[in-house]
C-alpha positions as a printed Julia matrix, in Angstrom:
69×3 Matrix{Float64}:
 -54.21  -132.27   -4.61
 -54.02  -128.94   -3.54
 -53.12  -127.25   -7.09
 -56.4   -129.3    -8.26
 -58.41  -127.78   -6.04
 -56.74  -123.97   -6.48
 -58.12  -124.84  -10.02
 -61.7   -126.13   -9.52
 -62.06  -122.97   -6.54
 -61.07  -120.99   -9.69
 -63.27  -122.48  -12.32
 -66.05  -122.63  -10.15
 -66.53  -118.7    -9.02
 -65.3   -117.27  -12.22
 -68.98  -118.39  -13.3
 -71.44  -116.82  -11.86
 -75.41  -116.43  -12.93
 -75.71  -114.72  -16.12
 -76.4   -110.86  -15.73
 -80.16  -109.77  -16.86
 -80.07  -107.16  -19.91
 -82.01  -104.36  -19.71
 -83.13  -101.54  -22.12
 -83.15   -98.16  -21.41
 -83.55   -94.92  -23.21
 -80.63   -93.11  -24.35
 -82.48   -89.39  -22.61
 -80.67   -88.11  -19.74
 -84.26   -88.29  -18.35
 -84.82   -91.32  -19.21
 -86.73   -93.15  -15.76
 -87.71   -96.88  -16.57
 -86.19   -99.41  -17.74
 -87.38  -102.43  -20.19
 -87.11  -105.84  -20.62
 -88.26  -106.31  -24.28
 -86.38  -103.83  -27.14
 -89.83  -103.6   -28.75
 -91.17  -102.17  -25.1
 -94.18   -99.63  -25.97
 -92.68   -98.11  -23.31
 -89.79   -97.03  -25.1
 -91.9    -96.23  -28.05
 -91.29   -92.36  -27.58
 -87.75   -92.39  -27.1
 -86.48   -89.95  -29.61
 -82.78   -90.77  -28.55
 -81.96   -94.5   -29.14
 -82.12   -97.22  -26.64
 -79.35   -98.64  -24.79
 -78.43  -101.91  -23.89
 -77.24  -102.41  -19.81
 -77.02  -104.39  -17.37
 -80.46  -104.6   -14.66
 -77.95  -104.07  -11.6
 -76.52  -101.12  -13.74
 -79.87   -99.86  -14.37
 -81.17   -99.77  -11.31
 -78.61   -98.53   -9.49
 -79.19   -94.92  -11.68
 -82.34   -95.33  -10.1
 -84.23   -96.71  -13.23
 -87.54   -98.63  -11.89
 -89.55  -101.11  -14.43
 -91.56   -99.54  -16.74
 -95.73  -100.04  -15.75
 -95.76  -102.46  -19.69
 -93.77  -104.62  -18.64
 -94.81  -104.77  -14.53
């Protein structure tokens, strides 16, 4: 009884909610980031976009880009 529980503690937090993917521009002054790929916001980026997590983004300070808000 206790080993099945262990297991369904286990199962149950190794899934959490799945993690919101952002886009961001690959510019080390890069300053929003995007929901959509096809953003116009990201329509100048000259240095390819990049795929992250939101958590990830925002905590470099990224904010959500004024298309998408």
């Amino acid at each position: 009884m206790k080993y099945t529980l262990l297991l369904l503690f286990v199962f149950l937090t190794s899934f959490g909610p799945p993690e919101t993917k952002v886009y961001i521009c690959g510019s080390t002054g890069a300053k929003k980031y995007h929901f959509t790929e096809s953003c116009r916001g990201l329509s100048s980026c000259s240095h390819g976009t990049v795929k992250t997590s939101l958590k990830q983004a925002q905590g470099l300070g990224l904010t959500l880009c004024g298309w998408e808000d």
